[in-house]
N, C-alpha and C positions, 0 to 999 in steps of 0.2 A: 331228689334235691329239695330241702329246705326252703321255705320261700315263705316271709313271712313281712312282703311288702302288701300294705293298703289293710294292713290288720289294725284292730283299735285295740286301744293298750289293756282295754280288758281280758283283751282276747289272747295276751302273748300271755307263755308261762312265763315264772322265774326265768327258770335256764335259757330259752328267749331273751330275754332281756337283759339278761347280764352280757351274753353274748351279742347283740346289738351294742350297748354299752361299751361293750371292754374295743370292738370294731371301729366307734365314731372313736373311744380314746383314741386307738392305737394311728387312726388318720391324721388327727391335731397333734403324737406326738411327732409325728413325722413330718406336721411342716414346723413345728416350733424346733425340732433341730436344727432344720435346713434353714432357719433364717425368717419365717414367714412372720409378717405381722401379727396382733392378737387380733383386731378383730376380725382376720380371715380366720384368725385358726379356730375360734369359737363358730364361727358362723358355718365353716364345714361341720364341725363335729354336733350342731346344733342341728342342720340342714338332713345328715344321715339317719341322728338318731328319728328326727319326727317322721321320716319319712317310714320307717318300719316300723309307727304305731307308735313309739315315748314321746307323749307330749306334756311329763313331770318333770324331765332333765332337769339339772343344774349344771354347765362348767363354769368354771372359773379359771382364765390363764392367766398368769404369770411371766416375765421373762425366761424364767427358768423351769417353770413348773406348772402341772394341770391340777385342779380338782375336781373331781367327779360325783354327784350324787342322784341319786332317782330311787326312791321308796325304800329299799333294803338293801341298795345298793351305792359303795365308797372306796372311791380309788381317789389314789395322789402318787405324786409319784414325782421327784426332779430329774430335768431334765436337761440336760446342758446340751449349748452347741459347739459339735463337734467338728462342724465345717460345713459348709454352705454348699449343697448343688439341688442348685432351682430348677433341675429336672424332674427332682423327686417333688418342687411344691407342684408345677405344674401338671403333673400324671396324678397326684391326689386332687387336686380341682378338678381336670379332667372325669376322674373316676367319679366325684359326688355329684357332680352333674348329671353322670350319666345315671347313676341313684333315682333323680329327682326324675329322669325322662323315665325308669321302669324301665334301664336296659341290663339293669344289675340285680340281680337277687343276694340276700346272704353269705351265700356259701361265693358267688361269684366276688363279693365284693372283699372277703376274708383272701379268694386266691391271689389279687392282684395289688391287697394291700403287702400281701408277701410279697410278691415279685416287686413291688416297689423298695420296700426295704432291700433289699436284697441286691440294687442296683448297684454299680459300683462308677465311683468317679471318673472323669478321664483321666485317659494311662498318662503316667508321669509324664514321659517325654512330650506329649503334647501339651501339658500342665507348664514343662518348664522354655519350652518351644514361647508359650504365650505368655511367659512373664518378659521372655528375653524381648519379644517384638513389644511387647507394651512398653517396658523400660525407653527403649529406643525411642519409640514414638513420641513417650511422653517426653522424653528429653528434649525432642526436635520443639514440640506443643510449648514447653517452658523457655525454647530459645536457644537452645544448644545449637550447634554446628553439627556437619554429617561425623566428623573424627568424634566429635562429644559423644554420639549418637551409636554410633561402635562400640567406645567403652560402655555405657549404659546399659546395651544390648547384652556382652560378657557380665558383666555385674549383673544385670536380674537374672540372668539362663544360672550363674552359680550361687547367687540365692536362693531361688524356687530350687532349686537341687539341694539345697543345707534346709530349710523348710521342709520340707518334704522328708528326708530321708533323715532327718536330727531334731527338728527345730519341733515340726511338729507331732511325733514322735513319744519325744522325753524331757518336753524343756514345758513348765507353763506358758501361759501364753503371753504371761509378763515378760517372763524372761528371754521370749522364743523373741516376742518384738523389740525388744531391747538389743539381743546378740544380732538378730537378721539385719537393721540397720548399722551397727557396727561395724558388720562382716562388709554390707554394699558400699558406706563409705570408704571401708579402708581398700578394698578393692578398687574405688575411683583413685584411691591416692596413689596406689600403686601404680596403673595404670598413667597416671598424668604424670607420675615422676620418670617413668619410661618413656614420654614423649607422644604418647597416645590421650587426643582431645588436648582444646585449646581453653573450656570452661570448666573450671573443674566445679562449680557449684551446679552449672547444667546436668553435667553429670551425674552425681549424687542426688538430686533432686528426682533425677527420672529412676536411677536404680532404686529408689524409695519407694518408689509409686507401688511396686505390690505388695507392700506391709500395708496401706490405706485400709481402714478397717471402712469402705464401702455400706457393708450392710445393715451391720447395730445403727451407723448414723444416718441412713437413709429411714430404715425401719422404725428409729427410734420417734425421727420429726412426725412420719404417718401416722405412732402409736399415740402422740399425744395430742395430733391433728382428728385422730379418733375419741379424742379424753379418756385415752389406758395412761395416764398421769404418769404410775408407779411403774409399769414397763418399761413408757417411753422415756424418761428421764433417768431407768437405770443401764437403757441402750446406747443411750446419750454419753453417758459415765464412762460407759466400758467404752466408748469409741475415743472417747476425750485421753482415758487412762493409754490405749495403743498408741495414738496422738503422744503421748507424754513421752511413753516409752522409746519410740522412734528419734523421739529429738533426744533423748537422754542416750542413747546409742550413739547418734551421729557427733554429739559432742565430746562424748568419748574417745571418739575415733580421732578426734581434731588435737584433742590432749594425748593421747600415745604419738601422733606425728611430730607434735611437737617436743615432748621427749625424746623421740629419737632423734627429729631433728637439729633439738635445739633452739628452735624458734616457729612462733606462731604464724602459719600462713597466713599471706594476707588474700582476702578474696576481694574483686572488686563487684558490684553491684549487677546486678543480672543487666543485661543487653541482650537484645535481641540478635541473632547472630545474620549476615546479610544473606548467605546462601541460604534457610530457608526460613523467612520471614515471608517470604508470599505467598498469599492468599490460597494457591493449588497445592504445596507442598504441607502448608496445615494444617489444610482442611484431610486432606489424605494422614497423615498422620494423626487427628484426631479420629478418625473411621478408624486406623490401624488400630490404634490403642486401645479405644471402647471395645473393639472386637477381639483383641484378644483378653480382654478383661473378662470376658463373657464365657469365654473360655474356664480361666480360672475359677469362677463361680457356679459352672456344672449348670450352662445355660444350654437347651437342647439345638441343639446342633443348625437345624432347622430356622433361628432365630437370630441366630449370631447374624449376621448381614441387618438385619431389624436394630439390633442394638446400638451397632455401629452406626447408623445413620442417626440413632438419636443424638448422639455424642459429636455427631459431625454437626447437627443440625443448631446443636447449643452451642457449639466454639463460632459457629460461622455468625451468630448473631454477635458474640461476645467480640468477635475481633472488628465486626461493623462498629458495634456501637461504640469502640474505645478507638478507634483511628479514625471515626468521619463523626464524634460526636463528642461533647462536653462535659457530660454525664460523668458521674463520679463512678470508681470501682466497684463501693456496692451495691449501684442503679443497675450498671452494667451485669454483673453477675447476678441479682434477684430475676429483670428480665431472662436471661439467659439459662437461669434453672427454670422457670415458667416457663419457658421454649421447652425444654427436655422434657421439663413433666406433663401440658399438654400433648405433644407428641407422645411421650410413654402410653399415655391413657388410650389414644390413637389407636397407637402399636395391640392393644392390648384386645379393646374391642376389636380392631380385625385378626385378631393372632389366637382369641380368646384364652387368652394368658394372665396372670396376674400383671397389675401395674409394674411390682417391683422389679419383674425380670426385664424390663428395659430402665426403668429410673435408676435402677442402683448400677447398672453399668454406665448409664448417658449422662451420671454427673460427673465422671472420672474426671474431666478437661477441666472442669468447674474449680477443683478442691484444694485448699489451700496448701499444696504442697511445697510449696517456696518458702509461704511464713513461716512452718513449723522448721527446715531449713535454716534460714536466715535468722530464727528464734534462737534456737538451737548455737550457733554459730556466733553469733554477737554475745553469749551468755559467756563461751568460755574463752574471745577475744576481751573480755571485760569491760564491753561498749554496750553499757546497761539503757543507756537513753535508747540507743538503734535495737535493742533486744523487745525492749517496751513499744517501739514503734510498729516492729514487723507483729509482734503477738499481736498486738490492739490489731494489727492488717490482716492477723487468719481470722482473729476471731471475727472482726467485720463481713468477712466473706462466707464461715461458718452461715452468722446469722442470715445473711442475701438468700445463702441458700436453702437455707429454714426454710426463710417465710418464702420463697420461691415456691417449692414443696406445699406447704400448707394454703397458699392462695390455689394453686389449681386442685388440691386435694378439696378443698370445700367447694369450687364452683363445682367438681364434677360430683360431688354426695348430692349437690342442691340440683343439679339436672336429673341425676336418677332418681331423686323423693318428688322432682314435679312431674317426670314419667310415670312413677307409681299410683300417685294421686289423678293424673288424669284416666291411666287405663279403671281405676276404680269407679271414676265418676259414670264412664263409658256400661 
């Protein structure tokens, strides 16, 4: 067996070192598929290569792409993602750790960077199992009633099933989130015109919830909470662009009803529904939701219970602070992503997991899924003032949860650089 840890880089040959090299690539490119931030992905692939002796490396990542150099040696390569399961970021963190303890040699570290590629997502039906119970949930979370909550449930179990088996397949991802909100809307409208569900915007709103591009916008606020500027702002784009697309579906959907019908539905304003507006039914319904999100995101198994408490732990603040306090909407939501993403960090240090595998599911409760809705919605009832209002209200809540994000992202860099500095003084 090969074993060319604790060697000094004079001492690797070429073929060494390329081989080291093309192994730390092959690690970074497989969390940058899956969604991982940059400065983790550089920092693994910086992490493995020093440790087998290259302390000349160069990477440089990208959203989409890595660069590679070290003496004679130049890789690049684009890299798109393909879909997101944060099993695989988590088993490559896992593995460079184990790197760094000298539980891993070369050739060990080549077998199991295989077998990580090689993993394969959860099986459909539990993929579409967990869109249907997230739809649901989030329906209830947004104020829907139990009938709202039914439709919702059909509406995401036959989205994640056109996703999955069409959408994401053979359609880009423009088009894939344009047609999937379409399909969920007109599916709520079917469904309400058959006499099933009493809100029909409750409805639609929760069948939506599994287009929410989660990750670009979670990953994107860390990336520029890291100063990766260029990534973070083009994760931002892309999150904004699915955002777009979603509301350009569901308004769609509003103008074909209205052709057939004849006339534009009129929707009234969300309310809270009475059967479950209490405290024990949302709070269970936000767990429901976050955890099956976790699901769809190829979150290990192991963890799903962890995510959902983060998600439960942020609505339970958010619904204190807006029913026993004064506080504007978004006071209430910055605190309330600062709840999640403290806790994530939590999660993370005893789970020893990346942050994002709990942040990026424990904002779902958070995310302005109404305004884009209700955007959407007033755009093609031709009620431009109430269109500008609800936008001006995702974007408010967008930024809540930004700076939510980036306030606990910096306290906890400034705890780990005064831990660093004191064990050095030691």
């Amino acid at each position: 067996m090969e074993d060319t840890k604790s060697c000094k880089s004079d001492e690797l040959t070429a073929s060494e070192r390329r081989r080291i090299m093309d192994l730390a690539y092959d690690a970074g490119s497989i969390l940058l598929e899956n969604g991982d931030e940059i400065s983790n992905v550089e920092e693994t692939m910086t992490r493995i290569a020093r440790h087998f002796g290259i302390d000349d490396e160069n990477f440089f990542v990208l959203s989409n792409g890595i660069m590679a150099t070290e003496r004679n040696y130049a890789r690049t390569k684009y890299i798109p993602i393909q879909g997101t399961c944060l099993e695989k970021v988590v088993e490559v963190k896992q593995l460079s750790r184990d790197v760094e303890a000298n539980k891993c040699d070369v050739d060990e570290l080549e077998r199991r960077l295989k077998l990580i590629r090689k993993m394969k997502s959860k099986p459909a039906i539990e993929q579409i199992a967990a869109s249907a119970v997230g739809s649901a949930a989030f329906c209830i979370v947004f104020g829907g009633g139990f009938y709202d909550c039914i439709a919702a449930f059909i509406a995401g179990m036959l989205l994640w099933a056109f996703m999955l088996f069409v959408g994401f397949r053979y359609m880009s991802r423009i088009m894939g989130n344009f047609v999937g909100g379409l399909i969920a809307s007109l599916l709520c409208m079917a469904m309400f015109a058959m006499g099933l569900g009493t809100h029909l915007s409750n409805m639609i709103i929760g069948a939506i919830i599994p287009l929410i591009p989660g990750v670009p916008f979670t990953n994107g606020i860390r990336d520029i909470a890291n100063e990766d500027y260029i990534a973070g702002v083009t994760r931002l784009l892309d999150a904004m662009l699915t955002f777009l697309c979603i509301a350009i579906g569901v308004a769609v959907s509003f103008m074909v009803d209205a052709g057939i019908s004849g006339q534009m539905k009129e929707l009234q304003e969300l309310a809270a529904d009475s059967g479950t507006s209490g405290m024990a039914v949302q709070l269970i319904s936000a767990f429901a939701g976050t955890l099956a999100f976790s699901v769809l995101f190829g979150v290990p198994r192991k963890n799903y219970i962890f995510c959902g408490l983060a998600g439960m732990f942020g609505w339970l603040l958010y619904l204190i602070l807006a029913r026993h306090t004064a506080m504007s909407l978004g006071v209430n939501v910055f605190l309330s992503t600062a709840l999640v993403a403290f806790v994530s960090t939590m999660f993370s240090i005893i789970r020893k997991c990346p942050v994002a595998v709990f942040l990026i599911c424990g904002i779902f409760p958070l995310v302005p899924g109404a305004g884009i809705f209700w955007t959407a919605y007033n755009i093609v009832a031709d009620q431009f003032a109430a269109a500008a209002a609800s936008g001006f209200t995702a974007l408010k809540v967008t930024l809540a949860i930004a700076f939510g994000i980036l306030i606990i992202n910096e306290i906890h860099t400034l705890t780990i650089l005064k831990h660093v500095l004191k064990r050095r003084r030691k």
